[in-house]
DRENPA-3360 file (N, C-alpha, C; in nm, 2 decimals, always signed):
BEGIN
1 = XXXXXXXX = -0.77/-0.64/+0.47/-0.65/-0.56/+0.53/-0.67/-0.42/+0.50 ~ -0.65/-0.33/+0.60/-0.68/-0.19/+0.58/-0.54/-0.11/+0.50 ~ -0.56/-0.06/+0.39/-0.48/+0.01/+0.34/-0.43/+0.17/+0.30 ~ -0.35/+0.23/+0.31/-0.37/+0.38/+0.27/-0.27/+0.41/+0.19 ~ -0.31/+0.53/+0.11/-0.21/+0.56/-0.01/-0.11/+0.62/+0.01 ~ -0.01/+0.68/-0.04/+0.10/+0.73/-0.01/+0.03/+0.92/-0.01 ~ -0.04/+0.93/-0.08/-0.13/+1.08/-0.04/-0.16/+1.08/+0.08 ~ -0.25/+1.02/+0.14/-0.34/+0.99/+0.26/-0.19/+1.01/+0.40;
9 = XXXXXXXX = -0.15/+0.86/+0.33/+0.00/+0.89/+0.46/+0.00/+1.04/+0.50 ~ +0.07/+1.07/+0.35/+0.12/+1.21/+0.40/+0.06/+1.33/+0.45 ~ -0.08/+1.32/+0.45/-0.16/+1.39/+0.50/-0.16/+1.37/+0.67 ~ -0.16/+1.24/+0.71/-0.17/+1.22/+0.82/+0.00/+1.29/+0.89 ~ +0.06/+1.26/+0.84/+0.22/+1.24/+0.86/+0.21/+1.44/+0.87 ~ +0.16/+1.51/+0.81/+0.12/+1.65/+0.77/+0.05/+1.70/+0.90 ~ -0.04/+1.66/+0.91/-0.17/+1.70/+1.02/-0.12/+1.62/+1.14 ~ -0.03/+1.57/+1.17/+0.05/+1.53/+1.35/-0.06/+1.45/+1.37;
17 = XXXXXXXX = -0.13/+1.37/+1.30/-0.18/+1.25/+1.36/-0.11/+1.18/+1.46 ~ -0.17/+1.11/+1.56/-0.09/+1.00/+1.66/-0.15/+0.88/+1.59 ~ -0.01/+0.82/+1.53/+0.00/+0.69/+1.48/+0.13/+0.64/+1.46 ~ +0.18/+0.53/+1.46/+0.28/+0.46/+1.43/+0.35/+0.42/+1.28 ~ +0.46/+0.45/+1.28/+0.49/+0.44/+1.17/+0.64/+0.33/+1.13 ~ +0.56/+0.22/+1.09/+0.74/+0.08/+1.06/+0.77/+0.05/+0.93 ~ +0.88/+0.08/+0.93/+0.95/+0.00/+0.84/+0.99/-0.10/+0.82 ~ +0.98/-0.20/+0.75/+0.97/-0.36/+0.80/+1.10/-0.41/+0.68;
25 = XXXXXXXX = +1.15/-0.31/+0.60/+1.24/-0.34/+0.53/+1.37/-0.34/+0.58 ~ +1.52/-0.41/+0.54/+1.63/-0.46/+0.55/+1.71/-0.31/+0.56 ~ +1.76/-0.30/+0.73/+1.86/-0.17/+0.72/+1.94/-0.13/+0.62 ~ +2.01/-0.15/+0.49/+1.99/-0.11/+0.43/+1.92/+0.00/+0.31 ~ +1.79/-0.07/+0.35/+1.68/-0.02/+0.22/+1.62/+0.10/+0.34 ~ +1.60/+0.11/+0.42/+1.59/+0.20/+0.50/+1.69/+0.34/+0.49 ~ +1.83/+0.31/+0.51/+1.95/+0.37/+0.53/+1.95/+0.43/+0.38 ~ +1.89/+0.38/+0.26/+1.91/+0.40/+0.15/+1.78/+0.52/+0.13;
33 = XXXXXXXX = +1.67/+0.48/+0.14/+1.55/+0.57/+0.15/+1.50/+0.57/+0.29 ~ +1.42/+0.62/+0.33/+1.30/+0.60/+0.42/+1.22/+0.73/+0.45 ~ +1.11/+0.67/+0.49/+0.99/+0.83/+0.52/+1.02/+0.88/+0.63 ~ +1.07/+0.80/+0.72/+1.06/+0.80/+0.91/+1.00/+0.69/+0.95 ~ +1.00/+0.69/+1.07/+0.94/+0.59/+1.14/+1.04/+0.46/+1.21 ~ +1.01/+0.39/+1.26/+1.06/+0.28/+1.34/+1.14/+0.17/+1.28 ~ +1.23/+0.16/+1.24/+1.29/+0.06/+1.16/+1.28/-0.11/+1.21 ~ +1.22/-0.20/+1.22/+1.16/-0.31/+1.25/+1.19/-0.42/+1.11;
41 = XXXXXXXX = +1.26/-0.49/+1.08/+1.29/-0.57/+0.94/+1.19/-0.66/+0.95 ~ +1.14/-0.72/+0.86/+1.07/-0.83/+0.89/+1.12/-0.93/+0.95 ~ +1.20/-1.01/+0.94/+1.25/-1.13/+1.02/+1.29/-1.09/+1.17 ~ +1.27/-0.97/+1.17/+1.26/-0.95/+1.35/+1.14/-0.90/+1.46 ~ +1.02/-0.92/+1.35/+0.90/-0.88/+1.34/+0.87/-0.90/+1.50 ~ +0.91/-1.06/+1.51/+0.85/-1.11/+1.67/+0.90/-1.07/+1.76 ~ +1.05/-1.06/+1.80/+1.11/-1.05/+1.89/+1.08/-0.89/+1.89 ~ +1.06/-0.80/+1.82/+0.99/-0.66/+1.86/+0.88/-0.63/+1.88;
49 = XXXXXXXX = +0.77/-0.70/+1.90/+0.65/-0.70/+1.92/+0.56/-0.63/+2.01 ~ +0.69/-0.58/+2.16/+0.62/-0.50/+2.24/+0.65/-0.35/+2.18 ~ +0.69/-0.34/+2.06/+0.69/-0.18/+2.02/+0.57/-0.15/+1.90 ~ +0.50/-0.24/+1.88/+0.39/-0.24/+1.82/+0.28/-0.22/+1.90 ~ +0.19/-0.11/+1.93/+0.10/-0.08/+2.01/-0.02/-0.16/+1.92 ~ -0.13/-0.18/+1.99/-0.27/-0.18/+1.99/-0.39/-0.08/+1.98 ~ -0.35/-0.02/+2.08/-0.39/+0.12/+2.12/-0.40/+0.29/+2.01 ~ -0.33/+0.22/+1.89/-0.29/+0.36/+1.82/-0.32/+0.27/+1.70;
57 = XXXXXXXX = -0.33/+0.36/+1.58/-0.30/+0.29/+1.43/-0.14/+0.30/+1.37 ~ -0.14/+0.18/+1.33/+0.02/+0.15/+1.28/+0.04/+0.12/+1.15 ~ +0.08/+0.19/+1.15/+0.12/+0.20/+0.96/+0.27/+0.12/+0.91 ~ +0.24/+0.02/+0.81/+0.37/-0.08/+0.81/+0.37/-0.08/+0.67 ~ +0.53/-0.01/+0.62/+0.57/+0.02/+0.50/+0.64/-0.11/+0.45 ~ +0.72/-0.13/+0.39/+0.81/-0.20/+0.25/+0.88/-0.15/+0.13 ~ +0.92/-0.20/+0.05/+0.99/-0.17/-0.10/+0.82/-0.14/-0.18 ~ +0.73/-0.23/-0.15/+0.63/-0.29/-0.24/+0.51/-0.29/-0.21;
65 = XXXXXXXX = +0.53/-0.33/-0.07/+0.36/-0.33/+0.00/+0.33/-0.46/+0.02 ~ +0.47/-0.55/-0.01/+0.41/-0.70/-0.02/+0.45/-0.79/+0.16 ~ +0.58/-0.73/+0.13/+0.65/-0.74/+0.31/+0.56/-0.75/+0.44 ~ +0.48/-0.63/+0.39/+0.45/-0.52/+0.50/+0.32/-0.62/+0.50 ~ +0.26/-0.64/+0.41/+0.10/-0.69/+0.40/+0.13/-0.86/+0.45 ~ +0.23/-0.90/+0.43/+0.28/-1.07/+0.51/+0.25/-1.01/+0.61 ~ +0.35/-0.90/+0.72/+0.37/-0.90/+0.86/+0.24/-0.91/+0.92 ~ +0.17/-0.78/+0.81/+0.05/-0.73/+0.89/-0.04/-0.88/+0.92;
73 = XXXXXXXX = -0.08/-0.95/+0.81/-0.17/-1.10/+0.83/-0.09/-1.20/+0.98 ~ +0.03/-1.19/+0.94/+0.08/-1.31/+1.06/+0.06/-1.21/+1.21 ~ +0.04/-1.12/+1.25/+0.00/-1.01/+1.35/-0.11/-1.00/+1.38 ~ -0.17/-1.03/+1.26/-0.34/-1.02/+1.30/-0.38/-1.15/+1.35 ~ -0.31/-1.26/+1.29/-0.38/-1.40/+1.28/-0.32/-1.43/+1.43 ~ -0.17/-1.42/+1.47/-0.12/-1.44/+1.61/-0.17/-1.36/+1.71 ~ -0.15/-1.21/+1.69/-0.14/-1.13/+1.79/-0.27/-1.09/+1.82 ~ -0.36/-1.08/+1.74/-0.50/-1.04/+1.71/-0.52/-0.88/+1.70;
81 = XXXXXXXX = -0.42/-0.82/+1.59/-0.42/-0.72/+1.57/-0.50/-0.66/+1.49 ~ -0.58/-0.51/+1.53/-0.72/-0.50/+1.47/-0.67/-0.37/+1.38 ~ -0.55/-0.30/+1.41/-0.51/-0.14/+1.40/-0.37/-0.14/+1.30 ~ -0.37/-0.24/+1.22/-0.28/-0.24/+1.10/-0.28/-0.16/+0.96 ~ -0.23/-0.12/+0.94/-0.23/-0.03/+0.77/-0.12/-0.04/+0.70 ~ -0.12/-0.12/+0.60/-0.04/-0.11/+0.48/-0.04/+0.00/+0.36 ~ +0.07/+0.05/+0.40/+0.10/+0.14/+0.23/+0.12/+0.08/+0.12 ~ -0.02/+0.15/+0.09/-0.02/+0.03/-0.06/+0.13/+0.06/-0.15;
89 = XXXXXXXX = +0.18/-0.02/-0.17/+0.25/+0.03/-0.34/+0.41/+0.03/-0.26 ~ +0.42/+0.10/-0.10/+0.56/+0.08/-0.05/+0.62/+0.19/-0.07 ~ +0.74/+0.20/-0.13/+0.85/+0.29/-0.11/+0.85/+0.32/-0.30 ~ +0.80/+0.22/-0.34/+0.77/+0.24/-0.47/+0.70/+0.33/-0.52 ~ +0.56/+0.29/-0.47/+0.45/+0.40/-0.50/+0.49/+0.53/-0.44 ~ +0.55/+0.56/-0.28/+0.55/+0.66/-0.22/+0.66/+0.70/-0.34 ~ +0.75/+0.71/-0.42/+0.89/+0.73/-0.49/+0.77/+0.86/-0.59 ~ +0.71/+0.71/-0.69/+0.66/+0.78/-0.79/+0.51/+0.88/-0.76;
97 = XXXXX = +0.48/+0.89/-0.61/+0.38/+1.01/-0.60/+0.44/+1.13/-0.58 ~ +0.57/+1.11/-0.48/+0.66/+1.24/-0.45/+0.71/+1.29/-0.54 ~ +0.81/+1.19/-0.65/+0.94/+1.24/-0.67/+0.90/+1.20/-0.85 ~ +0.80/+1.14/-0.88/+0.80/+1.15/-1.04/+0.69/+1.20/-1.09 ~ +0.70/+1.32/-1.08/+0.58/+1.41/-1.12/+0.60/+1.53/-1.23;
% end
């Protein structure tokens, strides 16, 4: 599974890369924190499926990195998705790179 750090994100997220960016966590936890990007919960993973491109790299967040790394496998294994990236660590790690320093 391809992964990137909460540095790296930001770099891209910095430098206007074209890439996609989901949040796979419970509107709430979103509404509560979030970096940007596409709000997508996990349990609605399927029925949104045509908003997940192929064509671009897609970056899929969580609390943890654990959510996000389920969706990404069940996407790869169904959908045959090659262009997946998990934040490692989630909203967690992104917390303690930004904000506990």
């Amino acid at each position: 599974m391809n992964t990137i750090t909460p540095i790296q994100l930001q770099e891209k997220i910095n430098d206007k890369e074209d890439f996609i960016l989901i949040d796979v966590r419970e509107e709430f936890e979103h509404t509560d924190f979030n970096i940007g990007g596409l709000l997508i919960p996990m349990n609605t993973i399927f029925e949104n499926i045509a908003a997940i491109p192929k064509n671009k790299p897609v970056v899929l967040y969580c609390a943890k990195g654990i959510r996000s790394a389920m969706v990404i496998q069940r996407l790869e294994e169904k959908y045959d998705y090659t262009n997946l990236i998990n934040l490692s660590g989630g909203m967690y790690s992104w917390k303690s790179v930004f904000f506990c320093k």
